[in-house]
C-alpha positions as CSV (number, residue, x, y, z in Angstrom):
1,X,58.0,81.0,31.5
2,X,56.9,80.7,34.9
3,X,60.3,80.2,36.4
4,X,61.0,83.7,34.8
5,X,57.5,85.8,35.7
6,X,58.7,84.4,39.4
7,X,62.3,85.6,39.2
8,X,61.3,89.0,37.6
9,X,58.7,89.6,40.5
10,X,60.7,88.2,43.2
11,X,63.5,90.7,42.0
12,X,61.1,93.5,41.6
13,X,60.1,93.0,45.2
14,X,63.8,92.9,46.4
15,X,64.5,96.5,44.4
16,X,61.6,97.6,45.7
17,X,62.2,96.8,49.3
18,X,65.9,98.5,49.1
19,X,64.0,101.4,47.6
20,X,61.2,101.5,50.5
21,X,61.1,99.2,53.0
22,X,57.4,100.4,53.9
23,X,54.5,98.1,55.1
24,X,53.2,97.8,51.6
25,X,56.3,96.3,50.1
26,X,56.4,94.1,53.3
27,X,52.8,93.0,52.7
28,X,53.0,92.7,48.8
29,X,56.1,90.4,49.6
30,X,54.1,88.2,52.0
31,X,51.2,88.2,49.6
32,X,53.6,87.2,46.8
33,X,55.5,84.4,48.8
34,X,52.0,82.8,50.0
35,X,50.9,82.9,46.1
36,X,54.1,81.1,45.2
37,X,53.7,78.8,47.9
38,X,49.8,78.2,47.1
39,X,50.3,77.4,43.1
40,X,52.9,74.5,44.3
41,X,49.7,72.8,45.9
42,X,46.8,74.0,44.2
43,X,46.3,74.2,40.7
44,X,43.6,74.7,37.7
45,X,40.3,77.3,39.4
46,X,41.4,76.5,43.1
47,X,44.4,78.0,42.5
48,X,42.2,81.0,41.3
49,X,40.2,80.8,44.5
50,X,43.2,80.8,47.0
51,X,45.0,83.8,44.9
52,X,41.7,86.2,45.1
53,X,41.8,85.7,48.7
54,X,45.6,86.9,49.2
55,X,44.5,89.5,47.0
56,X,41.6,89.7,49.0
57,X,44.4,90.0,52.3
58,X,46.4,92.9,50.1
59,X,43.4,95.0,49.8
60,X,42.2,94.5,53.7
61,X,46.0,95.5,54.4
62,X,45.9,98.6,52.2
63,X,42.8,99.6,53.2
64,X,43.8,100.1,56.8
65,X,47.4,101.8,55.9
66,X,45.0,104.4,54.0
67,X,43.1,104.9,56.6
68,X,46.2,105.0,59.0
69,X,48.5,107.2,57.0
70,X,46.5,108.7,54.5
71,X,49.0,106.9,52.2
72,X,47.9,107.4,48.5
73,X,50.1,104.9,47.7
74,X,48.5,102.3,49.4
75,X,45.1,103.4,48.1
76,X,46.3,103.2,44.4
77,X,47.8,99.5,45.5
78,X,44.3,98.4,46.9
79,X,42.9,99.6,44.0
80,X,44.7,97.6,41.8
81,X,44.4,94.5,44.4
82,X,40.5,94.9,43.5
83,X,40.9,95.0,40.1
84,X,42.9,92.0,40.6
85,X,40.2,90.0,42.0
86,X,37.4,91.3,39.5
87,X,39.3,90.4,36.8
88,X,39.7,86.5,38.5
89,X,35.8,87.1,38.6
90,X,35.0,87.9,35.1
91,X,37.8,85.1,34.3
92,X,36.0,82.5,35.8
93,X,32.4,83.6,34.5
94,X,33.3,83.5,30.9
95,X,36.1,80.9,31.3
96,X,38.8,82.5,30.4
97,X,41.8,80.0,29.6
98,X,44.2,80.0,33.1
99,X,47.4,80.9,31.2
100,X,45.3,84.2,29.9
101,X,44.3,84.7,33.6
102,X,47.7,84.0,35.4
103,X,49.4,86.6,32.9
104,X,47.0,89.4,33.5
105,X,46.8,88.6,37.0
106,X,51.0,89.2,36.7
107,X,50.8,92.1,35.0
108,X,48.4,93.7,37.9
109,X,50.6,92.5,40.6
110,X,53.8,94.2,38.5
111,X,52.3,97.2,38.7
112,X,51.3,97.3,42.1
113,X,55.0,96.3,43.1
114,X,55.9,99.1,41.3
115,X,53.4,101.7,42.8
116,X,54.7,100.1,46.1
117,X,58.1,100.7,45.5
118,X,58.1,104.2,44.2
119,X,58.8,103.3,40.6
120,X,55.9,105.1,39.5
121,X,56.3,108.4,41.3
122,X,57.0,110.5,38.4
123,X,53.5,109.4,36.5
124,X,51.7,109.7,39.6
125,X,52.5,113.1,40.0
126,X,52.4,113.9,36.2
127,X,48.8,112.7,36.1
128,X,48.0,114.6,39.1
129,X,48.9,117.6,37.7
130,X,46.9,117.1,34.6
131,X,43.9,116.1,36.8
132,X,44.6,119.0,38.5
133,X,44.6,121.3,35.1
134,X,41.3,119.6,34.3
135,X,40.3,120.8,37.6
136,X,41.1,124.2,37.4
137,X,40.0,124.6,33.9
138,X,36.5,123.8,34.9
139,X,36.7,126.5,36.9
140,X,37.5,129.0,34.7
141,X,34.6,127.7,32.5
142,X,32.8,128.1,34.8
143,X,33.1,131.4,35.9
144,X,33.1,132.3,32.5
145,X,29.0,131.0,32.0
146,X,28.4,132.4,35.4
147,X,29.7,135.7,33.1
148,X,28.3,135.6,29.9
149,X,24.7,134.9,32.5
């Protein structure tokens, strides 16, 4: 199973790269070769420790492309990089079973590949403009108190 998650990701990150060779890829595919490299030589809740701090590297990186570039993208990947390492938190407090953490932990990194990569474009945009709706709905309810007033 492991051999597969790490041949899934690492292809992931290839497509990706093709797609957008941007700084976040680059980083995510440092991050992701340093985790691979880290869980040959550490194992059981150090591996834990060492993997929050690469996460902890991703969301340092992201934060300064944000603040660089204005890059939502790389907002929306630091977000998920902090959600990564709450989640190895709350793992470790109520002892959560490694297996249960490493596949979460996957799944969070998956998506962040594919918010990195562009994969996710069309649902970014399609829940932007539903936020958006929301948004300008209020509005119109609220002029429409400021009315009836």
């Amino acid at each position: 199973m492991t051999t597969a998650v790490y041949i899934t990701v690492a292809a992931l990150l290839v497509l990706a790269l093709l797609r957008r060779p941007q700084l976040i890829v680059i980083t995510l595919a440092v991050a992701y070769g340093l985790a691979v490299w880290a869980a040959d030589i550490v194992h059981g809740g150090e591996l834990r420790s060492v993997l929050m701090g690469i996460d902890a590297f991703v969301v340092i990186t992201m934060w300064f492309l944000w603040g660089r570039y204005r890059s939502e993208r790389a907002a929306l990947v630091a977000s998920f990089g902090f959600l990564k390492i709450l989640f190895g938190i709350t793992a470790a407090v109520v002892g959560m079973a490694n297996l249960a953490w490493a596949a979460g932990n996957n799944a969070l990194f998956i998506v962040q590949v594919l918010i990195a990569g562009g994969f996710t474009d069309g649902v970014i945009a399609w829940v932007g403009r539903g936020l958006h709706r929301v948004r300008s709905g209020g509005g119109r309810l609220s002029g429409y108190l400021e009315k009836i007033r």
